[in-house]
C-alpha positions in Angstrom: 103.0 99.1 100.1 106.2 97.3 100.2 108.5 98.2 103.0 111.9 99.3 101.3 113.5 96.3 103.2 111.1 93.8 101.3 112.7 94.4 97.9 115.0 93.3 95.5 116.4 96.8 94.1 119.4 95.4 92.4 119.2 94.0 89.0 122.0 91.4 89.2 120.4 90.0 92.5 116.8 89.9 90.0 118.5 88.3 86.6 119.9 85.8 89.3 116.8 85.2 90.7 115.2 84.6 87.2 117.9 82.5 86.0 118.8 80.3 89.3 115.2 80.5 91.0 112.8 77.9 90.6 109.2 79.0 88.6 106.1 78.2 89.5 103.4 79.2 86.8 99.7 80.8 87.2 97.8 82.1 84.4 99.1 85.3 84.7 101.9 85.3 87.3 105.0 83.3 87.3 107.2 83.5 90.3 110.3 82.9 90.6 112.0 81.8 94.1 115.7 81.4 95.2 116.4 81.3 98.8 119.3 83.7 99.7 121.2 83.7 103.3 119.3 86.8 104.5 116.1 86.5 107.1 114.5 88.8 105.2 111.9 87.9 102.2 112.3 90.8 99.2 110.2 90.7 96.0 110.5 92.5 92.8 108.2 92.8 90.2 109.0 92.3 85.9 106.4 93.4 83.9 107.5 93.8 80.0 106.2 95.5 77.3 104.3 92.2 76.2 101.5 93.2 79.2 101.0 96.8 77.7 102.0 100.4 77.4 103.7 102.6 80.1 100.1 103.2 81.9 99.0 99.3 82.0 102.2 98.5 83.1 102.4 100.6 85.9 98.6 99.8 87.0 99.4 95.8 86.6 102.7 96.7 89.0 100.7 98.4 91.8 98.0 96.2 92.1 100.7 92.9 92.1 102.4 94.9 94.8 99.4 95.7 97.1 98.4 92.3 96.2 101.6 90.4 97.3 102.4 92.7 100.5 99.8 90.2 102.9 101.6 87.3 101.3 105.0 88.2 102.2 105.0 86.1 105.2 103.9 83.1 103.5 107.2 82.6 101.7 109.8 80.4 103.3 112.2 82.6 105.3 115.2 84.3 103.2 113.5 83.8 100.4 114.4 86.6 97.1 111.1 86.6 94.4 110.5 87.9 91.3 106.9 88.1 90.5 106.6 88.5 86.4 103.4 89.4 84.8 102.1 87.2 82.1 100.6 89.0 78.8 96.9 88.3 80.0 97.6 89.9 83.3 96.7 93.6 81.6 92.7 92.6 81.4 92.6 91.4 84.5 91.1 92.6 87.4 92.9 92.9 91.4 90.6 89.6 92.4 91.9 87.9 89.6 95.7 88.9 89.9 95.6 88.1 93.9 94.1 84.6 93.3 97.2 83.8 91.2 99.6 84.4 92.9 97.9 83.1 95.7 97.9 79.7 93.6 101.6 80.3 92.4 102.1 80.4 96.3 100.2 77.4 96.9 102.8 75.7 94.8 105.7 77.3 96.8 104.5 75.9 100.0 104.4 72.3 98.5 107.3 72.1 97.0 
């Protein structure tokens, strides 16, 4: 679980990280990264109506979450995300979901 410090509750702070951040693509994550002036790293989460009903959506969010929480550290310092589910993300399984964003991440770190 997310500390309540780690995320991005406002959603003018997340439309600006969509908008202004810069994406890098899996098959069934994109994240989107802006670096803000705080220390601290804080993630959100978008998953639309194009990944599934209500329930799917909700299951897709938790395991994202409990996926990203190790990964928090990885980002650069100060950094705001918004992890956004892709359509495909509803069939997949938690090993599939963490190895994408772990390869969206990879592409963070590079760049």
């Amino acid at each position: 679980m997310l500390p309540a410090s780690a995320r991005l509750r406002k959603s003018s702070e997340i439309s600006a990280v969509m908008k202004s951040g810069t994406r890098f693509s899996a098959k069934l994550v994109v994240l989107h990264v802006a670096q803000s002036s705080s220390e601290q790293t804080k993630v959100a989460f978008a998953v639309g109506k194009n990944v599934g009903n209500s329930v799917v959506r909700h299951k897709v969010t938790r395991q994202l979450r409990h996926a990203i929480s190790p990964l928090i550290n990885a980002f650069p310092a100060g950094s705001h995300v918004v992890v956004r589910a892709l359509p495909g993300a509803s069939q997949a399984d938690f090993t599939q979901l963490s190895e994408n964003l772990k390869f969206a991440l990879s592409k963070v770190t590079k760049s």
